[in-house]
N, C-alpha and C positions, 0 to 999 in steps of 0.2 A: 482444566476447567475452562469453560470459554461462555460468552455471552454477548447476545446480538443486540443492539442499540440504533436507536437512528439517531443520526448527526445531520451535525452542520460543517461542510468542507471550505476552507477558504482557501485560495489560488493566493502566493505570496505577491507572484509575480504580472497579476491583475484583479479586476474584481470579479470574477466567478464563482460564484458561491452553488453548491449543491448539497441536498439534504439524500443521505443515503443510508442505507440499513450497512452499519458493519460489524465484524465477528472481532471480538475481543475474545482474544485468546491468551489468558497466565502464563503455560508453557512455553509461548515464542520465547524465540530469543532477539526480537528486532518486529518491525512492523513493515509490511507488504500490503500491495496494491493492486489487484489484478490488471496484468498490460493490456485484457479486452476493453475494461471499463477506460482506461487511461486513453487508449486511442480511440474509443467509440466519442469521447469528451472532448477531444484534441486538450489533451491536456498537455503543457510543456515539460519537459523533460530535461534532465541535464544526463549527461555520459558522461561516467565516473573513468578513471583513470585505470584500476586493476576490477573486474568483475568479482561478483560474491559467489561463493559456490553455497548451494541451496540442497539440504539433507535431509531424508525425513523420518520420522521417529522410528524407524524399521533400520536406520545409519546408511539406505541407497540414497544413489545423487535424486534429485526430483526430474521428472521429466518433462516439465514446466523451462527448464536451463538455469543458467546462473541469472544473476542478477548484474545488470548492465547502464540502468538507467536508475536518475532519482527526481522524486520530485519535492517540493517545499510547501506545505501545505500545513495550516492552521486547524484545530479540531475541537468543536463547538462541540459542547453536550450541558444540558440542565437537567437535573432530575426534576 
């Protein structure tokens, strides 16, 4: 089950704030970011040490790649 929400994003590591529609999704097993939005944003990043390998409910790799980068980020929501 999954449900779409507008937020409020806060940058740990400035004050950036952005108000975005995102998909909550039950099923995940972890939370993602699309890398367009992140680099359209210059958002900062950090390079993790071992990459995550990314599978999709079918159990293929994704063709989106692994997961390589992270960011820190606060998540605002009020009903």
């Amino acid at each position: 089950m999954s449900l779409v929400l507008i937020v409020k994003l806060s940058m740990t590591n400035n004050s950036q704030l952005y108000f975005v529609n995102v998909l909550l999704d039950y099923g995940a097993t972890s939370s993602f970011m699309n890398y367009d939005f992140v680099h359209f944003k210059k958002i900062n990043t950090q390079t993790i040490l071992y990459s995550i390998l990314v599978f999709n409910v079918n159990s293929f790799s994704n063709k989106a790649g692994q997961i390589s980068k992270v960011i820190d980020i606060v998540l605002y929501y009020r009903t």
